[in-house]
C-alpha positions as CSV (number, residue, x, y, z in Angstrom):
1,X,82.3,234.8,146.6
2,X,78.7,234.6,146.2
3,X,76.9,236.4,149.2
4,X,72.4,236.0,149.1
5,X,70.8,239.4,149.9
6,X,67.1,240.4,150.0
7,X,66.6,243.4,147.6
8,X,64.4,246.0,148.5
9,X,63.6,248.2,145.7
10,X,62.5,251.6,147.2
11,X,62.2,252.1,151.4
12,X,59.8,254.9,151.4
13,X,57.4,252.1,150.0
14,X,58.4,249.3,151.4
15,X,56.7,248.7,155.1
16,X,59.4,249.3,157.8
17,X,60.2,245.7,159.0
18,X,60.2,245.5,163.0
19,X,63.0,243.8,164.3
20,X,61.4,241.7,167.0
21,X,62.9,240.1,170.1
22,X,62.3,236.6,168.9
23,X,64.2,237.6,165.7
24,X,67.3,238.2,167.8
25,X,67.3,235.6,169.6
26,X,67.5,233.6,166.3
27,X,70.2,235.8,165.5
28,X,72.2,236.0,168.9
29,X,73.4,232.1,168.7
30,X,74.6,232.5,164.9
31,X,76.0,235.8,165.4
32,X,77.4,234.5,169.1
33,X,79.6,232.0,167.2
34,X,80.2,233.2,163.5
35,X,80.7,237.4,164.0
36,X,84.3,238.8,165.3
37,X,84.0,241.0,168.7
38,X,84.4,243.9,166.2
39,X,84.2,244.0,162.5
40,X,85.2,247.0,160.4
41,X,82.3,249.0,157.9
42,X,83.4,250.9,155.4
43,X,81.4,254.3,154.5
44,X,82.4,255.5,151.2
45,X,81.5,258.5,149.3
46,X,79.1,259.6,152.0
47,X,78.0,263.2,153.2
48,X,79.1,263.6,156.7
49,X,75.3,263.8,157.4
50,X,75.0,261.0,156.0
51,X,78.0,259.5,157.8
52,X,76.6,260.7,161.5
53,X,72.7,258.9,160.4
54,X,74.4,255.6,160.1
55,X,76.7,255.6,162.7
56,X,74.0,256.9,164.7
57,X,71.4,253.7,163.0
58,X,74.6,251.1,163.9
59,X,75.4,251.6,167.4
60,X,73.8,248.8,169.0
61,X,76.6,246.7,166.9
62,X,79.8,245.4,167.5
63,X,80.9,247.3,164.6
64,X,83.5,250.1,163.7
65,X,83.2,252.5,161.5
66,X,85.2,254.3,159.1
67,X,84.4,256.6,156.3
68,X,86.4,257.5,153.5
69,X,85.8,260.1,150.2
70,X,87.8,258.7,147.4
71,X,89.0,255.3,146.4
72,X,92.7,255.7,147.3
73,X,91.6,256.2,150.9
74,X,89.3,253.0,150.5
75,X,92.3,250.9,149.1
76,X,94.3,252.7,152.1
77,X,91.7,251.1,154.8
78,X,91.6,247.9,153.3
79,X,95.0,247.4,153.0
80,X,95.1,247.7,157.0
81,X,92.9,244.7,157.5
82,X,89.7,243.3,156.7
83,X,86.2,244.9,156.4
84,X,83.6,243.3,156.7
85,X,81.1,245.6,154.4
86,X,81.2,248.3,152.7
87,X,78.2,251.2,152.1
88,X,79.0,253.3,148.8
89,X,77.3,255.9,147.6
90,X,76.0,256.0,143.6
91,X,77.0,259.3,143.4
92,X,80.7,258.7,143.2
93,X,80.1,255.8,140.4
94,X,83.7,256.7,139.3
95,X,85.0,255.9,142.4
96,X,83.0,253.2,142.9
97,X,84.1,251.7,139.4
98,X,87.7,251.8,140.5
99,X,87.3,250.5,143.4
100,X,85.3,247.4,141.8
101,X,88.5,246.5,139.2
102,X,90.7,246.7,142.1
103,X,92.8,243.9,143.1
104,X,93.2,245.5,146.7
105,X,89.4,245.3,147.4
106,X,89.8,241.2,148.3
107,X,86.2,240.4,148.3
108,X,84.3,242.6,150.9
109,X,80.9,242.8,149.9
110,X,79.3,246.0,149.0
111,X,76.0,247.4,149.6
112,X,75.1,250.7,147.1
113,X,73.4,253.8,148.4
114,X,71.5,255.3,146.1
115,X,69.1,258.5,145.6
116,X,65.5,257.5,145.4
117,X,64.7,258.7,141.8
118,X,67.5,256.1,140.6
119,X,67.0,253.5,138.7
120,X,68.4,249.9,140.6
121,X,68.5,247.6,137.6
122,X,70.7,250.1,136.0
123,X,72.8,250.0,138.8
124,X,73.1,246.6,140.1
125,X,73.7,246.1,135.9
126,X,76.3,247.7,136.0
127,X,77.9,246.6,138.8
128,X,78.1,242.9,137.2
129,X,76.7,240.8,140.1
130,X,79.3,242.9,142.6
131,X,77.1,244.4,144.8
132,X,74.9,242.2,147.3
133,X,72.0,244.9,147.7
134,X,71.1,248.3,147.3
135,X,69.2,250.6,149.6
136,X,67.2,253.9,148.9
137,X,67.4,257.4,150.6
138,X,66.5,258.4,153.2
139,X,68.0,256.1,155.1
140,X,65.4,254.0,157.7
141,X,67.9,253.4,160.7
142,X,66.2,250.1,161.6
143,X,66.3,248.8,157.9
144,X,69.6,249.8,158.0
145,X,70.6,247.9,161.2
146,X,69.2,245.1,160.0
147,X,70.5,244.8,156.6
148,X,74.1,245.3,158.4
149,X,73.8,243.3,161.0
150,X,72.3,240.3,158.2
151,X,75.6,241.0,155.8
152,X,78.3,241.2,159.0
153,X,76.7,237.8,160.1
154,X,76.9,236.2,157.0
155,X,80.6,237.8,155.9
156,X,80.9,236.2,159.5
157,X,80.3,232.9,158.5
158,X,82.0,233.4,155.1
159,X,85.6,234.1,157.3
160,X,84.7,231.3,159.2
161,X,84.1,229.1,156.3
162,X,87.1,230.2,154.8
163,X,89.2,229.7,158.2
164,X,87.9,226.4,157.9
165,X,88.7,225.3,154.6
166,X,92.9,227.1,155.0
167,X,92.9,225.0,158.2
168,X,91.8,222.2,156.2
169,X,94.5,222.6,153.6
170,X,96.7,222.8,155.8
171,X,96.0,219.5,157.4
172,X,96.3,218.3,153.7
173,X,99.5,219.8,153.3
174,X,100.4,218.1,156.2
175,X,99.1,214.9,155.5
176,X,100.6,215.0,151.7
177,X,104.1,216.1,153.6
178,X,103.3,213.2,156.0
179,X,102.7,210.7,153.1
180,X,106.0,212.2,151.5
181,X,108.2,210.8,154.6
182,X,106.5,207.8,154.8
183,X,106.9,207.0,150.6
184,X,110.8,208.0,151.5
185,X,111.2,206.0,154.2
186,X,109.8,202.8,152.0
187,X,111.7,203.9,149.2
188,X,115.0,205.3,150.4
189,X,117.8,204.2,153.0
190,X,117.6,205.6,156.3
191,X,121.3,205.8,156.8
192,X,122.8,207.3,153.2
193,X,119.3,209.0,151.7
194,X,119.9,206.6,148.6
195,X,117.5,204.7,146.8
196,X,116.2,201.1,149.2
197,X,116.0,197.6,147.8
198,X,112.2,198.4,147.0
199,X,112.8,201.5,145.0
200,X,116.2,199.8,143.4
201,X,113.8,196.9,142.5
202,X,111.4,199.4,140.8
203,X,113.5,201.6,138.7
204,X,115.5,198.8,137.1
205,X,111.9,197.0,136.3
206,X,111.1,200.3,134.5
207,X,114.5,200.6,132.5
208,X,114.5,196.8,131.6
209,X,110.8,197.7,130.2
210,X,111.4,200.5,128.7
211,X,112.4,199.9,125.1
212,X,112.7,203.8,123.5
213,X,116.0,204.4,125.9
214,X,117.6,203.6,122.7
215,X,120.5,201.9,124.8
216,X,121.2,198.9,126.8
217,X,120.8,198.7,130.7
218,X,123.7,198.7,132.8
219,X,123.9,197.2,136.7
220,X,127.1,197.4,138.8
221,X,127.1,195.4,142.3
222,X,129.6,197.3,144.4
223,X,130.9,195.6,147.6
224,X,133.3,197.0,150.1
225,X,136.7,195.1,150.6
226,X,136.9,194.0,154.4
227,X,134.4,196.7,155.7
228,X,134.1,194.3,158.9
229,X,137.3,195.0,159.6
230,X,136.3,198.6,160.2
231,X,133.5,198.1,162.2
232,X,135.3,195.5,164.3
233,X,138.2,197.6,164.9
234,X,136.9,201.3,164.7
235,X,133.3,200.9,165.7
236,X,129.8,201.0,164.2
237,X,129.3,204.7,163.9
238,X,132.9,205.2,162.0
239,X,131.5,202.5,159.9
240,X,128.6,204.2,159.6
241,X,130.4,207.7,158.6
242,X,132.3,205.6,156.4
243,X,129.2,204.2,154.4
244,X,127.7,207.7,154.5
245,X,131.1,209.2,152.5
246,X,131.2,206.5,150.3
247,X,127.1,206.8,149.0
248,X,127.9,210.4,148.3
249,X,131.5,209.6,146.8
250,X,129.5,207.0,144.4
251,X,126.7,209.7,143.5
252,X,129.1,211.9,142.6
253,X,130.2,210.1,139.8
254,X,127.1,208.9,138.2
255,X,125.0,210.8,136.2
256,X,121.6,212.5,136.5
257,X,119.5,210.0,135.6
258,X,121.4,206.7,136.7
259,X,119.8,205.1,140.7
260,X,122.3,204.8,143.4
261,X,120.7,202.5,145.5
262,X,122.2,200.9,149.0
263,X,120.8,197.1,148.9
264,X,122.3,196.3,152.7
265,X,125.2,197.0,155.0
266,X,127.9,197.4,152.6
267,X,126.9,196.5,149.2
268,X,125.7,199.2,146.9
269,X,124.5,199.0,143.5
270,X,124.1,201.7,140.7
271,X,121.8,201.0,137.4
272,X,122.4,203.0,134.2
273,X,119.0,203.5,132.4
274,X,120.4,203.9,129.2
275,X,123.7,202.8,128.4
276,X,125.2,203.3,124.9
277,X,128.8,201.2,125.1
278,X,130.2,198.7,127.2
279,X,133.6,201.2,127.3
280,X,131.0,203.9,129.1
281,X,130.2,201.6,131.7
282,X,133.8,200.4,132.4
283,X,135.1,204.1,132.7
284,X,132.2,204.7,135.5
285,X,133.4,201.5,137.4
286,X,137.1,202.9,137.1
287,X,136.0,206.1,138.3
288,X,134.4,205.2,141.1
289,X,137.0,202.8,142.6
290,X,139.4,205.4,142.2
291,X,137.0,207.8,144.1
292,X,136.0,205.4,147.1
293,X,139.6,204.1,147.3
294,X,140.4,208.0,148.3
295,X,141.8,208.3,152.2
296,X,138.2,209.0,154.1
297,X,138.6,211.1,157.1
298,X,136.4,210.3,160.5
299,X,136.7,211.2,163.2
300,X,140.0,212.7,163.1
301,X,141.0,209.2,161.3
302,X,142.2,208.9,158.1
303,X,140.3,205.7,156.5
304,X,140.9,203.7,153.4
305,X,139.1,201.3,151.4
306,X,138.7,199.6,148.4
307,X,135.7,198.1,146.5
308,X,135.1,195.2,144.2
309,X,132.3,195.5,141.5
310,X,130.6,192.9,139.5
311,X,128.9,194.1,136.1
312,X,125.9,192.8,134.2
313,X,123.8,194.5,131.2
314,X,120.2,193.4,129.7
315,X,122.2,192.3,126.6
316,X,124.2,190.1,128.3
317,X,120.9,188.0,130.0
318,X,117.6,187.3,129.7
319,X,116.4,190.5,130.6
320,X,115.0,190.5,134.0
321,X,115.6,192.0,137.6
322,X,116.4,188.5,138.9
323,X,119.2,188.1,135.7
324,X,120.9,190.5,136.2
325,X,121.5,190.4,139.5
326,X,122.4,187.1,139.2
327,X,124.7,187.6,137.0
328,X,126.1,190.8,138.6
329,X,126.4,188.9,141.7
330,X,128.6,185.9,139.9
331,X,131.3,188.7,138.5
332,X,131.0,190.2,141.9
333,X,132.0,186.9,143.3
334,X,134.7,186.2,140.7
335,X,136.5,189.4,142.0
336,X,136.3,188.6,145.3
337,X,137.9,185.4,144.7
338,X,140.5,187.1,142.9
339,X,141.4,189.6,146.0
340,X,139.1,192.0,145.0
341,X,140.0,195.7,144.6
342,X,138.7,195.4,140.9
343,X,135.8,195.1,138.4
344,X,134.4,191.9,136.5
345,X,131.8,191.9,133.7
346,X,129.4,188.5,133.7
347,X,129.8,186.5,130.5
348,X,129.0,183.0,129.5
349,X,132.1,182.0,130.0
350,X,131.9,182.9,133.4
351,X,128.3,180.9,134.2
352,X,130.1,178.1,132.7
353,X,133.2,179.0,135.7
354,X,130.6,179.3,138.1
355,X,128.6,176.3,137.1
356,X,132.2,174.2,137.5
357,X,132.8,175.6,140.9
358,X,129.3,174.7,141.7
359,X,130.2,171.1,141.0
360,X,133.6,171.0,142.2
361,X,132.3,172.2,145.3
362,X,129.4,169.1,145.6
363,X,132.0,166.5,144.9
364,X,134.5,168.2,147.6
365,X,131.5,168.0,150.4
366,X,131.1,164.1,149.3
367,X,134.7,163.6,149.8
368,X,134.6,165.2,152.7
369,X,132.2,163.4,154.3
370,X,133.6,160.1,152.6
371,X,137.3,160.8,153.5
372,X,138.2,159.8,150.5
373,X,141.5,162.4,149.7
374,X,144.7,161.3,149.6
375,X,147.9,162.5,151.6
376,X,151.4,162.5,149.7
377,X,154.5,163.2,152.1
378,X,157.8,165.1,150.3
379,X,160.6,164.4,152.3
380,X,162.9,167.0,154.2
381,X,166.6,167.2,153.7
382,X,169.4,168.3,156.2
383,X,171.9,170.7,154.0
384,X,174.7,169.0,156.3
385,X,174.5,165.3,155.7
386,X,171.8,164.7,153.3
387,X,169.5,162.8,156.0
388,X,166.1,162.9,155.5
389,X,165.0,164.4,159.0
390,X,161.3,165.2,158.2
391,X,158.5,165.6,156.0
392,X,155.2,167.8,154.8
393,X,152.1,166.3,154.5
394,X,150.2,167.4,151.2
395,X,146.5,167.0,150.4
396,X,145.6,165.7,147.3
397,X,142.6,165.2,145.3
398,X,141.8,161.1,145.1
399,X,143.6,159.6,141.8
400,X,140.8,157.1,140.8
401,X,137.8,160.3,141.2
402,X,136.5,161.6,137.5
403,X,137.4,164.7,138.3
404,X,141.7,166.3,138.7
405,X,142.0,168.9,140.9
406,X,145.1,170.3,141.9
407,X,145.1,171.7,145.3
408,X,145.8,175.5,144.1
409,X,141.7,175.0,142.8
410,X,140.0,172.6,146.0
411,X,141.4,174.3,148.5
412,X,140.5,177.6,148.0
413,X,136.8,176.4,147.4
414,X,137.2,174.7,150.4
415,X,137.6,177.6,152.4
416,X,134.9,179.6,150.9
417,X,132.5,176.8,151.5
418,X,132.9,176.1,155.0
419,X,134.8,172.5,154.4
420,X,137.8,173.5,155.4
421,X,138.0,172.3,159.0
422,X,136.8,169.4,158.3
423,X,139.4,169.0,155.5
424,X,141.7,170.1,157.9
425,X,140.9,167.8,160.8
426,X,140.9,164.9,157.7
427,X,144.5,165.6,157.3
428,X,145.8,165.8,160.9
429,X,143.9,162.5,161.3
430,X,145.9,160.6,158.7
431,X,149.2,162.5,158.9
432,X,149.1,161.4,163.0
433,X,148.0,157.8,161.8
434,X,150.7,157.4,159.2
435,X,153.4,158.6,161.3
436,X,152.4,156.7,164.2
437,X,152.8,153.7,161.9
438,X,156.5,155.0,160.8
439,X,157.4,155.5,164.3
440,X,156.5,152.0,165.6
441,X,158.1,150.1,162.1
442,X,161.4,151.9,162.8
443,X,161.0,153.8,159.6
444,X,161.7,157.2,161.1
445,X,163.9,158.0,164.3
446,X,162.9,160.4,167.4
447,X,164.3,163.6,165.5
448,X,162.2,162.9,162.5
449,X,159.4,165.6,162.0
450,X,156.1,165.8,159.9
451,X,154.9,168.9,159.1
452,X,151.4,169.7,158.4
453,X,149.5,172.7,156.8
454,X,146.9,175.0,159.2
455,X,144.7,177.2,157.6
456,X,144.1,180.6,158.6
457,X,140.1,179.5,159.7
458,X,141.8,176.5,162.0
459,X,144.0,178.7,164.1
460,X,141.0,181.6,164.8
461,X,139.0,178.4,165.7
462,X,139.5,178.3,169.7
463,X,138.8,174.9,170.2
464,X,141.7,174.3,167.4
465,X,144.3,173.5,170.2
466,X,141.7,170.9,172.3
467,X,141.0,169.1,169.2
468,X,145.0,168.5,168.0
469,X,145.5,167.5,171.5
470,X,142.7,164.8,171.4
471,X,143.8,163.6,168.2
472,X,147.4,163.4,169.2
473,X,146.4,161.7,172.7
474,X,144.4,159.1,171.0
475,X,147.2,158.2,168.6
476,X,149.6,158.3,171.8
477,X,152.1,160.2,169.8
478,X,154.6,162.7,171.4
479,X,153.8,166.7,170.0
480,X,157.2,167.0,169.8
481,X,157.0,164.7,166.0
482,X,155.1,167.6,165.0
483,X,155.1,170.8,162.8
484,X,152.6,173.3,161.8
485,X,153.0,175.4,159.0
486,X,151.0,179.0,159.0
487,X,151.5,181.7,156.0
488,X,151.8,185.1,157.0
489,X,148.6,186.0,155.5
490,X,146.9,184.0,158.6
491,X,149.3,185.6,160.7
492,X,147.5,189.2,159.8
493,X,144.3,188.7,159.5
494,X,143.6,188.8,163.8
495,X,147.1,188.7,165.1
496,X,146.4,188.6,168.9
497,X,143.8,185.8,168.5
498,X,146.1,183.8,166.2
499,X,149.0,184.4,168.5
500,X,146.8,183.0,171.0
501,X,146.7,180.0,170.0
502,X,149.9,179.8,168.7
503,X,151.2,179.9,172.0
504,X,148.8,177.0,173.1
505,X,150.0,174.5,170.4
506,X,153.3,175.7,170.8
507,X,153.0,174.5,174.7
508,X,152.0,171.6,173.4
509,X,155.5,170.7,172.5
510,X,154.5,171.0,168.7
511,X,156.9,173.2,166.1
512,X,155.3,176.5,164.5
513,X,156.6,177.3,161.0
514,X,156.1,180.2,158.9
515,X,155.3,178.7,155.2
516,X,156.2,180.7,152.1
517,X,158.2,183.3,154.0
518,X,158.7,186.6,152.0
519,X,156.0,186.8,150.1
520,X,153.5,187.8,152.5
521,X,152.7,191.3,154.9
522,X,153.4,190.1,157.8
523,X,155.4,192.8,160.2
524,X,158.8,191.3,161.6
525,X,157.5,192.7,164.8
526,X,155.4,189.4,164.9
527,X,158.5,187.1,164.5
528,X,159.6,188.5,168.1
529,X,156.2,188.1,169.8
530,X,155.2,184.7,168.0
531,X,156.6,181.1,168.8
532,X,158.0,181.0,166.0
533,X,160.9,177.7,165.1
534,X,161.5,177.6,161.5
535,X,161.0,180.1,158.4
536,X,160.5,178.8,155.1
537,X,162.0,181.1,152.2
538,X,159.3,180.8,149.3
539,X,160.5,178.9,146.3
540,X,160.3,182.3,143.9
541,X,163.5,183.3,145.6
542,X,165.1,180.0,145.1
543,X,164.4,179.5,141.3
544,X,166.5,182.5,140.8
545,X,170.0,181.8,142.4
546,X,172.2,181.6,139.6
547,X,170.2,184.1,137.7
548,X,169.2,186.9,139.8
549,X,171.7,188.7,141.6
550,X,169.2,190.3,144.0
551,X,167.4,186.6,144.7
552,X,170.8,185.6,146.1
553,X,170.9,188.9,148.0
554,X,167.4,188.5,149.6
555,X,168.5,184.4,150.5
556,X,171.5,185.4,152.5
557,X,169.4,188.2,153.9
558,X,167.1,186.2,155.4
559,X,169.1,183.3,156.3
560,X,171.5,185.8,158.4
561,X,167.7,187.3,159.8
562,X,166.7,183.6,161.1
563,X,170.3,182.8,162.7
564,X,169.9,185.9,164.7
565,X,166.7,185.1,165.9
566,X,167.7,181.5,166.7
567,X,165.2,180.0,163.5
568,X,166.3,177.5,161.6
569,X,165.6,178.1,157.7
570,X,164.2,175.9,155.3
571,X,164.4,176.1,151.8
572,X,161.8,174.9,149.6
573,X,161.4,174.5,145.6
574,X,165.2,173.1,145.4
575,X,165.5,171.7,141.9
576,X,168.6,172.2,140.8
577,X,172.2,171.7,142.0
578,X,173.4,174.7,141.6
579,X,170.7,176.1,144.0
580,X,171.5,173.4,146.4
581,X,175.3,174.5,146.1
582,X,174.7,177.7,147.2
583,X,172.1,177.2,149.7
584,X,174.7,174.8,151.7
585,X,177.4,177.5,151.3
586,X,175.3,180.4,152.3
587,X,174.3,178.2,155.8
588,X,170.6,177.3,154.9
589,X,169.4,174.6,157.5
590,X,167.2,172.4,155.7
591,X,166.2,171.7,151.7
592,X,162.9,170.6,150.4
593,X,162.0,170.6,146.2
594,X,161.9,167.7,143.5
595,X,166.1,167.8,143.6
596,X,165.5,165.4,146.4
597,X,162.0,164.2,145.7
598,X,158.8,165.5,144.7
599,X,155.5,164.9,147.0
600,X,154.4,160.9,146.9
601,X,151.8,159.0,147.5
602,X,152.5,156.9,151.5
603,X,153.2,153.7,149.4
604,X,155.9,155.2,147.5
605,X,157.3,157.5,150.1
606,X,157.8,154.1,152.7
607,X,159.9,152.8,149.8
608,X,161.7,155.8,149.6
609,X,161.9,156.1,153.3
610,X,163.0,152.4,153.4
611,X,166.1,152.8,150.4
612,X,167.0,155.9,152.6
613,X,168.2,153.3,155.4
């Protein structure tokens, strides 16, 4: 601290200033705003004469006074607060010395006292620049008072100035803190405290850049399995608790310098900066499936949940942020396709997939819209007799189109792309049409039945029930000719809506099967609580009676299970005698499988309808 100070050489020569009234008043405003009520002076080395002249020259200040003899009891009284100034006697230069070199002496300013016959460039020398002036004895009390009163003003307006400038750090402390939780809040999710979108964006620009890594870049797309489901049924803030568990589950086991990021509601992403194998990769994506698919506890609620993950490195694409998440995003999609719970890596291979679905999934909208599919009919056989008392409906891909598709690859597609209700309402159409046309030929009698296939999307569809009706009304066909087959996978997915409307086709007058019957999740419970007519045992238990002793065991089982419950039993995937043997002797209703015929096209299934007579 630099402090400006008039020297005066030698006060018995120097004319004793007068300290007019104008000169306060110039002083008063400064000294008004800048000075403390009291500030503290520091007397050091002095004679107690001495001591009692200034005290005596100071009292018309707002100052206090204390006076010390060594420098130990000057550190003492500056380590109790601030002083303002400090007078020291020469004659203690020892003291005075110490006192300089001390770290305890902050930066009060010091005026030196001096006897007249010394010499003040060999004092102020010596002091280096640490002393601010230096007055002569004896003393003149109004020299004195002035000189203080000039130093406490501007030590004054040096606190003040230094007030000023801590409160102005602090602001910009504040500000920087401020500017901190505004960068985080761009950069990071509110929610988890993970990396955003933006800062995800960023960092994997960076790594793709940065060529010295010495290793390949890494991205994993990581999507919860069915997290609606959990904030349908438990609630948004259990979701959110869950999503909280899982960002710190997933940080867990990456490393230091991988970015978790949360890209939106349940999808996560994690980007290795510097990956050295492919196998390093695949363990992390192990690990953390195993660690998210851990029961989570909310609420007093044990939670689990699984993940599906989609993988994609620089070496595998062109190199760029958009790439790779393309690509991460296509293997993500090929696990979810696949029932997810599971990792994928993108490869060629799997553009080329992709690029196929792409196309099968144009043509099927153009169909679609054309109504240009095909229905073939496989008859249904009565175990008694033999009679051919009904028949499924099957959709098939048009014969004369360039591409074949099997229904096990349209469908599917169908349902992810939003076609299939109108696929659906397609089929109803023509199977209604057709066996209008039986009915009114004589082909088919009043028992016969024609069952079609409902997917899970048409029965939570509440309108679903108004638009059979208005088809069947417009054909003017009885319900009663018709049968809707459901797999126990729709059954579960929202069983009170489904069951809903269930009930409102069933009243209807129309026949509710369960399709595939054993290899799905459903709860038996259902079967009590669902209009349920007819189960149909799936055809893996039927290929091995004759060959599997437990097969035959499960067959009877449910046979004996859909007796009790008054439902009649059908058997599908019959293809050999023996099968059929048994299924008649262990009391199976009805047999369906290429024994009897395989599914035909309408042309060929009149004939076979006809030779049936």
């Amino acid at each position: 601290m630099i402090y400006w100070a008039t020297l005066v050489t030698n006060s018995q020569q120097t004319p004793q200033p007068r300290v007019e009234s104008g000169a306060g008043r110039l002083l008063a405003p400064h000294r008004e705003r800048c000075k403390p009520a009291a500030q503290r002076l520091l007397l050091l080395g002095h004679s107690e004469a001495d001591v009692t002249a200034v005290e005596r020259a100071l009292q018309g200040l707002a100052v206090t006074v204390a006076s010390c003899h060594s420098v130990q009891q000057a550190l003492a009284q500056l380590r109790q607060g601030p002083v303002s100034l400090i007078l020291a006697d020469t004659d203690q230069l020892a003291s005075l010395d110490s006192l300089r070199h001390s770290r305890d002496r902050h930066h009060s300013p010091v005026v030196l006292i001096a006897a007249a016959d010394r010499d003040i460039d060999q004092l102020l020398a010596g002091w280096d620049g640490a002393a601010v002036d230096c007055l002569f004895k004896p003393l003149n009390p109004v020299l004195l008072a002035a000189k203080v009163e000039l130093f406490l003003t501007l030590e004054a307006r040096c606190r003040e100035l230094e007030a000023a400038h801590s409160l102005l750090d602090q602001r910009q402390l504040q500000q920087r803190e401020v500017e901190q939780r505004l960068l985080r809040l761009t950069e990071h999710d509110a929610l988890t405290g993970l990396a955003n979108r933006i800062k995800f964006r960023d960092f994997l620009t960076a790594a793709l850049h940065d060529t010295d890594s010495g290793g390949d870049v890494a991205l994993l797309l990581i999507d919860i399995d069915n997290f609606k489901d959990i904030n349908d049924v438990l609630g948004p803030d259990i979701g959110d608790s869950v999503l909280t568990e899982i960002a710190s589950r997933i940080c867990t086991e990456s490393s230091a310098g991988d970015l978790v990021a949360r890209l939106c509601g349940d999808e996560f992403a994690v980007v290795l900066p510097a990956l050295q194998s492919a196998t390093g990769v695949a363990v992390l994506a192990a690990r953390i499936s195993d660690c998210i698919s851990r029961s989570i506890s909310v609420a007093g609620r044990d939670t689990r949940v699984t993940c599906s993950m989609g993988i994609s490195t620089r070496a595998d694409t062109r190199g760029s942020v958009e790439d790779m998440l393309k690509a991460a995003s296509l293997a993500l999609k090929r696990v979810k396709a696949e029932g997810g719970d599971n990792h994928c890596f993108y490869s060629e291979k799997l553009e080329q997939h992709n690029l196929q679905r792409l196309e099968i999934e144009r043509r099927l909208r153009e169909l679609v819209a054309s109504g240009h599919f095909e229905l073939h009919f496989q008859p249904l056989i009565d175990s008694g007799d033999g009679a051919i008392i009904g028949a499924e409906a099957l959709i098939r891909w048009p014969a004369d189109d360039a591409m074949t598709l099997g229904p096990d690859v349209f469908i599917p597609i169908a349902e992810s792309c939003g076609q299939i209700k109108a696929l659906g309402e397609w089929v109803l159409n023509s199977a209604v049409a057709s066996l209008k046309n039986w009915l009114d030929s004589g082909l088919v009698g009043d028992s016969f039945k024609l069952a079609v296939n409902i997917s899970t999307l048409q029965l939570m569809d509440q309108q679903f029930h108004s638009s059979v009706k208005r088809i069947i009304d417009r054909c003017q066909l009885p319900c009663s000719y018709l049968e809707f087959e459901i797999t126990e996978s729709a059954i579960m997915y929202e069983p009170s809506r489904v069951i809903q409307n269930l009930n409102k086709l069933h009243g209807l007058g129309i026949t509710i099967a369960i399709d595939d019957f054993g290899t799905g999740y459903s709860s038996l419970s259902y079967l009590t609580r669902m209009p349920v007519d007819i189960l149909k045992i799936d055809k893996c238990f039927i290929d091995g009676i004759g060959l599997i002793t437990e097969n035959e065991a499960v067959v009877r089982a449910v046979v004996a299970m859909a007796h009790n419950l008054d439902l009649a039993l059908v058997a599908e995937g019959v293809e050999k005698d023996t099968q059929r043997r048994f299924l008649i002797d262990n009391h199976c209703d009805y047999l369906q499988g290429y024994l009897f015929s395989k599914p035909l096209p309408e042309p060929a299934f009149v004939e076979y309808l006809r030779q049936s007579h």
